[in-house]
C-alpha positions as CSV (number, residue, x, y, z in Angstrom):
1,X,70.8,-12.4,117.7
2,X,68.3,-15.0,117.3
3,X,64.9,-14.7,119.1
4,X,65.9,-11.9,121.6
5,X,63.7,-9.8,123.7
6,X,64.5,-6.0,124.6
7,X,63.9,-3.8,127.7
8,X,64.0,-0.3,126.7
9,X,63.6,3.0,128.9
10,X,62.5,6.2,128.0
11,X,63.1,6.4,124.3
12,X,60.3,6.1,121.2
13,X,62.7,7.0,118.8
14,X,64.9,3.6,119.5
15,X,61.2,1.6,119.6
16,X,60.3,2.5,116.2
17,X,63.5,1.0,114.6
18,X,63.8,-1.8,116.4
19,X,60.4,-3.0,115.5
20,X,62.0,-3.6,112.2
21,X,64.4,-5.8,113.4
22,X,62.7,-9.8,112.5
23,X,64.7,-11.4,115.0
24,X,63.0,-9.7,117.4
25,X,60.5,-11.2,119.2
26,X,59.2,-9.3,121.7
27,X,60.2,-5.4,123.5
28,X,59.5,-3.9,126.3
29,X,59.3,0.3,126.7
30,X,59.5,1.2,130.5
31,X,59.0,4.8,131.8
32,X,57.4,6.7,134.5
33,X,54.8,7.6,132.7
34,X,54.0,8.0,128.6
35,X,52.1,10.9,126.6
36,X,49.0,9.7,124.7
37,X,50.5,10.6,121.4
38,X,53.6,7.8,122.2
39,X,50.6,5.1,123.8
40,X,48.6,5.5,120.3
41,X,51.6,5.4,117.9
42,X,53.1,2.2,120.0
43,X,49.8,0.5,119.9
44,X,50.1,1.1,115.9
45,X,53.4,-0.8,115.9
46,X,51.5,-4.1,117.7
47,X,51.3,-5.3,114.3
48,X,54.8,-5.3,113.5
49,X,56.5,-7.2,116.9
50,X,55.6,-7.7,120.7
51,X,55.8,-4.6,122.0
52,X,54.1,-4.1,125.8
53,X,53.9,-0.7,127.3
54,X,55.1,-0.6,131.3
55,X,54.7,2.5,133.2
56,X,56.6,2.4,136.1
57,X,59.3,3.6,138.5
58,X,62.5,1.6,138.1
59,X,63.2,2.4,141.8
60,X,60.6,0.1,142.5
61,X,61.2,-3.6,142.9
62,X,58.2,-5.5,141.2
63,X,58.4,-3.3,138.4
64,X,61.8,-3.3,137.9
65,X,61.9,-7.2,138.0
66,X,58.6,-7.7,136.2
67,X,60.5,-5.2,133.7
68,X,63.6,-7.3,132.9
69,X,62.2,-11.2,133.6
70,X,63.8,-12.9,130.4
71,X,64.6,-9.8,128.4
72,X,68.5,-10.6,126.6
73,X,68.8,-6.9,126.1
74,X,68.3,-3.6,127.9
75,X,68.7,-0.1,126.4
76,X,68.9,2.2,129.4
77,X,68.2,5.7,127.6
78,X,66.0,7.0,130.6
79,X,67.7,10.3,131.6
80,X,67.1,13.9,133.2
81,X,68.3,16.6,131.2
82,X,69.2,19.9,132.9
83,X,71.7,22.6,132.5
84,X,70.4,25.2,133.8
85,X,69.7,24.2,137.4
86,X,65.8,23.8,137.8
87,X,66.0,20.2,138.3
88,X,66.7,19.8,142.3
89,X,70.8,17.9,142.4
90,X,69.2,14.9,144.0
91,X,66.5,14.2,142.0
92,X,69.2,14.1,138.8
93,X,71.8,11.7,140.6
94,X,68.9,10.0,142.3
95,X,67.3,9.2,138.6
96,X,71.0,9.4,136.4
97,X,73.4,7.2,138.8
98,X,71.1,5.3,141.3
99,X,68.5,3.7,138.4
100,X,71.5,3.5,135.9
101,X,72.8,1.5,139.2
102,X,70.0,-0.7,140.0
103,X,69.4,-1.9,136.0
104,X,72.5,-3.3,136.4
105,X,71.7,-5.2,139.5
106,X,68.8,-6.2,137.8
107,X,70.8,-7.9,135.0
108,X,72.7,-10.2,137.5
109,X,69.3,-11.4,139.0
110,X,67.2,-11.7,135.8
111,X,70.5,-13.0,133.8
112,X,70.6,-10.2,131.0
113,X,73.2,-10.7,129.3
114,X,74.0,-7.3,127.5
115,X,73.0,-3.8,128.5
116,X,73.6,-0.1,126.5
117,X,73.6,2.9,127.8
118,X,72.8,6.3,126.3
119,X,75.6,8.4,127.7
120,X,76.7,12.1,126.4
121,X,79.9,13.7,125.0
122,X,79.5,16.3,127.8
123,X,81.1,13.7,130.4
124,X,84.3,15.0,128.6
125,X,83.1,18.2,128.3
126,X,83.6,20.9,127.7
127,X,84.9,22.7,130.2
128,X,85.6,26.0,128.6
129,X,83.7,28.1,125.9
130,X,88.1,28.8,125.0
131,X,88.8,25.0,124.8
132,X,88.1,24.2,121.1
133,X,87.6,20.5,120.5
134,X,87.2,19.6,116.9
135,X,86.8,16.1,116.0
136,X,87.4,14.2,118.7
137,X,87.8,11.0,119.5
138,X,87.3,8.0,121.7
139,X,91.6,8.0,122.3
140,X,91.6,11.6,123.6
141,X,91.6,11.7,127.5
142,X,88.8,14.6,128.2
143,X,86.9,14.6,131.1
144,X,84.0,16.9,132.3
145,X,85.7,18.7,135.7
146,X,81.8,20.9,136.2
147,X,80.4,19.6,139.4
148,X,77.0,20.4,137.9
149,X,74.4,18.0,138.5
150,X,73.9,16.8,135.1
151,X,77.4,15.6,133.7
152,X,78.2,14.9,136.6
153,X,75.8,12.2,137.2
154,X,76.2,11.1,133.5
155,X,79.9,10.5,134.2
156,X,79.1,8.6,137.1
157,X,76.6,6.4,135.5
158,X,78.7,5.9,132.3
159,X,81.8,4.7,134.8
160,X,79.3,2.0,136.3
161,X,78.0,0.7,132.7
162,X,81.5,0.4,131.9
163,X,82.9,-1.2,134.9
164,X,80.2,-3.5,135.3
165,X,81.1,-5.0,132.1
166,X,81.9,-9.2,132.6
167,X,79.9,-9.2,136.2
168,X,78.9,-12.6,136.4
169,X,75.4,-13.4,136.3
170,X,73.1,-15.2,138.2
171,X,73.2,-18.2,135.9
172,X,76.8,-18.1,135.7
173,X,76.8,-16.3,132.3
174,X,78.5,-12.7,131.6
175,X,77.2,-9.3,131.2
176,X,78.6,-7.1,128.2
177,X,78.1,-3.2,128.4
178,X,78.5,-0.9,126.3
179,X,77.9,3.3,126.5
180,X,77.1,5.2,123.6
181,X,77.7,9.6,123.6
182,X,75.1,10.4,120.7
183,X,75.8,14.4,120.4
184,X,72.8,16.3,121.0
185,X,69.9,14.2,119.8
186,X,67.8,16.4,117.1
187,X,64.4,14.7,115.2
188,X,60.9,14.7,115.1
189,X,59.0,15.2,118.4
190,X,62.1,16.9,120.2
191,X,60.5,18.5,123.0
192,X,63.5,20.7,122.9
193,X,63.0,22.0,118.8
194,X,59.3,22.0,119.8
195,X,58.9,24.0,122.4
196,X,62.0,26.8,120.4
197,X,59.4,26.3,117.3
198,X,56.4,27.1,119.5
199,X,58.3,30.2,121.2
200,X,59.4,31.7,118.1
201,X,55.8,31.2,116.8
202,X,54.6,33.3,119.6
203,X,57.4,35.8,118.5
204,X,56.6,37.3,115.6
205,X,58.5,34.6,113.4
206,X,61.7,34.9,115.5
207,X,64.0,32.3,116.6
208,X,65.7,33.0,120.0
209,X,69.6,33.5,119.5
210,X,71.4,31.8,122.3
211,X,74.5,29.4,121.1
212,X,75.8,31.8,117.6
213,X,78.9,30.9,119.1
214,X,78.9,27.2,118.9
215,X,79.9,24.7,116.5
216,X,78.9,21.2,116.7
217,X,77.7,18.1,115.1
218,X,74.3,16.8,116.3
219,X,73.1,13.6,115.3
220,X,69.8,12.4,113.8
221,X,67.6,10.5,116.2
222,X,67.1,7.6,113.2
223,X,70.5,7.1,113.3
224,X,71.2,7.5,116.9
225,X,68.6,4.7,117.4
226,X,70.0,2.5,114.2
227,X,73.4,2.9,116.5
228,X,72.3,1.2,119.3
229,X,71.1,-1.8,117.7
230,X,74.5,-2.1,116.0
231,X,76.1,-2.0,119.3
232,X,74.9,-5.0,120.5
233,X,78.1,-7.3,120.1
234,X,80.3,-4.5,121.9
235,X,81.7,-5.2,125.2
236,X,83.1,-2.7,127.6
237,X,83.4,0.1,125.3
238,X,81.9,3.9,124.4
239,X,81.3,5.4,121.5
240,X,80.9,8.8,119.7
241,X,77.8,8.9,117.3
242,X,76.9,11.8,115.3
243,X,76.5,11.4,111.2
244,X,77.3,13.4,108.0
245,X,75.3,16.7,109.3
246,X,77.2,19.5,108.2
247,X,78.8,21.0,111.9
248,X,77.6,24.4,112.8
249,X,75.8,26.1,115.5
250,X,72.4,25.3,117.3
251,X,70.9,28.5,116.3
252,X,71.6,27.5,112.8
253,X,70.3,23.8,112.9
254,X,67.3,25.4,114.6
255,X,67.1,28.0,111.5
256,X,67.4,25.6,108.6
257,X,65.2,23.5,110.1
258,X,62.4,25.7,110.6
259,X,62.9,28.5,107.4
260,X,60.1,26.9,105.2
261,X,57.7,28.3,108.1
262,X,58.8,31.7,107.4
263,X,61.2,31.4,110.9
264,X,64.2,33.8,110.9
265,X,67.5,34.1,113.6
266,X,67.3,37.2,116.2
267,X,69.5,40.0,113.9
268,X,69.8,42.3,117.0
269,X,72.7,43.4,118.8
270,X,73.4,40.8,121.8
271,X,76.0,41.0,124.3
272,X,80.0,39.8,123.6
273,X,80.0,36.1,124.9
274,X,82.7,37.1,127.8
275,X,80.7,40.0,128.9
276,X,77.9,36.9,129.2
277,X,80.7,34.7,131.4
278,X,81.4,38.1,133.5
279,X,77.8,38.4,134.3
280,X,77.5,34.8,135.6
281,X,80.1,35.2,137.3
282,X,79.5,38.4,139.7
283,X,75.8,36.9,139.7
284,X,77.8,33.7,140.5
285,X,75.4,31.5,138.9
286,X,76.9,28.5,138.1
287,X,74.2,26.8,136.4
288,X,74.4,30.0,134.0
289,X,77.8,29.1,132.9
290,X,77.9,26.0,132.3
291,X,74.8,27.1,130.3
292,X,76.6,29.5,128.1
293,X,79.7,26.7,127.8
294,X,77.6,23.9,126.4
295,X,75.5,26.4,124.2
296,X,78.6,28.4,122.9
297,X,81.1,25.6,122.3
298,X,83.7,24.1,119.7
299,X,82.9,20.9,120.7
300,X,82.6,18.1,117.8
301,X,83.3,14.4,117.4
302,X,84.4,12.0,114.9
303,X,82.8,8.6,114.9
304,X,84.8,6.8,112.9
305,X,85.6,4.2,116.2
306,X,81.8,3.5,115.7
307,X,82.4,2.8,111.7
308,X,85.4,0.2,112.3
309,X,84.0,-1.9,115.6
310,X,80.0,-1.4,114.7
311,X,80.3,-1.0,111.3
312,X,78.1,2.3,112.2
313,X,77.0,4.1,108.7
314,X,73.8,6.6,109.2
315,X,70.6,5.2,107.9
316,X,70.0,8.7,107.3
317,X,71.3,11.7,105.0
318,X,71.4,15.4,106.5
319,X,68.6,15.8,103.5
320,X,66.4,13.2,104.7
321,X,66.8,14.7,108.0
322,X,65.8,17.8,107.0
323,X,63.0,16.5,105.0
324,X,62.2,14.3,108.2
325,X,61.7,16.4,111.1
326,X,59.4,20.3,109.7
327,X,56.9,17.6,108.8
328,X,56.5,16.8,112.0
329,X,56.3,20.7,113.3
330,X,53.3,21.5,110.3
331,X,50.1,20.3,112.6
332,X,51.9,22.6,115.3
333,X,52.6,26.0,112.8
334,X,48.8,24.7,111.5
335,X,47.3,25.2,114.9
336,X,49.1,28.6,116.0
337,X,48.1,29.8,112.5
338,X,44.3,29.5,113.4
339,X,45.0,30.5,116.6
340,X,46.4,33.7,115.3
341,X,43.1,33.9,112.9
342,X,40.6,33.4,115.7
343,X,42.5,35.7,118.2
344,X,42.5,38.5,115.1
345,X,38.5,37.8,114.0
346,X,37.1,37.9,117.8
347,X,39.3,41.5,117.9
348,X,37.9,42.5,114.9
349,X,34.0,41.6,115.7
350,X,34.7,43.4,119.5
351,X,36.1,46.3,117.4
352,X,33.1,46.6,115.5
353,X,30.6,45.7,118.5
354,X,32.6,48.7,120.0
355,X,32.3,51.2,117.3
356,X,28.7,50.7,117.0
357,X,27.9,51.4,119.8
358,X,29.9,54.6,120.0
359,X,28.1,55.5,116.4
């Protein structure tokens, strides 16, 4: 695409790639609201394209036209993420399916002709720590069946990307979708990898031990981003993405990825991962299964689809990857270290204050 503009919401990650793009002359990041670090590193990218910072609610109308006045592409990535049930059911369909909704709405009036949504595998699952799904594939007809708030409402916004694809627009010109199902996104600033990095920290060095069970194929967040500028040219279609990280659990991604800090797995006894699902269940938590389903699950994907229609190849080897994202954790590990060192002096110096005074 020649001289194209981009609306993008809720993702850095996508922002820092396609600021290497030289057809691009201007984007556009959209959110609620952004932390400093994110403000100061876009500002660092002015040099590099247009990129304008909007904070705002898309559930709004001036924003949300201001947002997409002569943009040619959006990347709708803005999401809730919950499994667990903390997040009230409203709030995640108002903010999944209503905004997801309204984006496409938007298109018709501001004449965008091509819009990609950020969707999840977990629309087709799974729906059973039993049912073992090993690389899947676009072809295979699974569906999520949990009413749980999250896929759900990732379901119903990926079924209204898709089906809005060749709305006419305003100017009598067509809108192309296009949904992509990046299995869980790992990289640097993760706010999931953090905050197990910054636990474990606090734990003696040990990683909490919650998905042995699991095998999957996460995908790098360079290469989930590199995906969705290759996309740009599909029409009415989704995709798998992952690349050539070996598949295994999340408590081993989150081991190898953190070992060089001196990190380690929980080695004690935990309990047999159907005497977990009989505990939801007399507790009848729901949000607890489907916890333990998605964390203890067979569930991987082939994207070869994405290699034949996007010609989809990862910027970005498994060893780059893990290169890539501890050197992002080392200013964290840094900090608890001195932490640590102050907490242990001022105990020391009280100690001694202590025992003189006893002397």
């Amino acid at each position: 695409m020649t001289g194209w503009s981009c609306l993008v919401t809720g993702a850095g990650g996508i922002i820092r790639l396609l600021v290497e793009e030289k057809e691009l002359k201007e984007i556009r990041a959209l959110d609620k609201a952004f932390r400093p670090e994110l403000r100061k590193e876009f500002s660092e990218l002015q040099n590099k394209t247009k990129l304008t910072v909007l904070e705002g609610d898309i559930l709004h109308e001036s924003c949300l036209k201001r947002a997409c006045q002569d943009m040619s592409v959006i990347i709708h990535t803005t999401s809730i993420i919950d499994i667990i049930g903390v997040t009230h059911r409203e709030s995640i369909v108002n903010i999944n399916v209503k905004r997801t909704q309204l984006l496409l709405e938007a298109c018709v009036q501001a004449t965008v002709p091509v819009f990609i949504y950020t969707s999840t595998p977990e629309v087709a699952g799974p729906n059973s720590y039993k049912e073992i799904i090993q690389n899947s594939h676009e072809k295979e007809p699974l569906e999520n069946t949990w009413y749980a708030p999250y896929p759900h409402s990732k379901k119903l916004a990926e079924k209204a990307v898709l089906a809005a694809n060749g709305w006419t627009l305003k100017n009598g010109g067509t809108l192309y979708t296009c949904a992509l199902r990046p299995v869980f996104i790992y990289g640097e600033g993760s706010p999931i990898l953090s905050a197990g990095i910054n636990e474990a920290l606090n734990n003696h060095g040990i990683l909490s031990s919650f998905s042995k069970f699991s095998r999957v194929n996460p995908v790098y967040i360079g290469n989930m981003a590199w995906a969705h500028i290759l996309a740009l040219s599909v029409r009415g279609q989704f995709y798998y993405i992952s690349d050539d990280m070996p598949h295994q659990s999340y408590d081993n991604l989150n081991y190898i990825l953190s070992k060089e800090f001196g990190l380690c797995l929980d080695s004690r006894w935990s309990l047999p991962l159907s005497l977990m699902y009989w505990i939801g269940f007399l507790l009848v938590i729901v949000s607890f299964l489907l916890r333990v389903t998605l964390s203890n699950s067979v569930f991987t994907f082939s994207y070869k689809k994405a290699q034949q229609d996007l010609a989809y190849k990862p910027l970005y080897s498994w060893e780059e990857a893990k290169k890539n994202v501890p050197e992002s954790w080392v200013s964290l590990v840094d900090w608890h270290k001195e932490t640590v060192k102050s907490k242990t002096q001022r105990f020391k110096d009280d100690t001694d204050v202590h025992v003189g005074i006893v002397r």
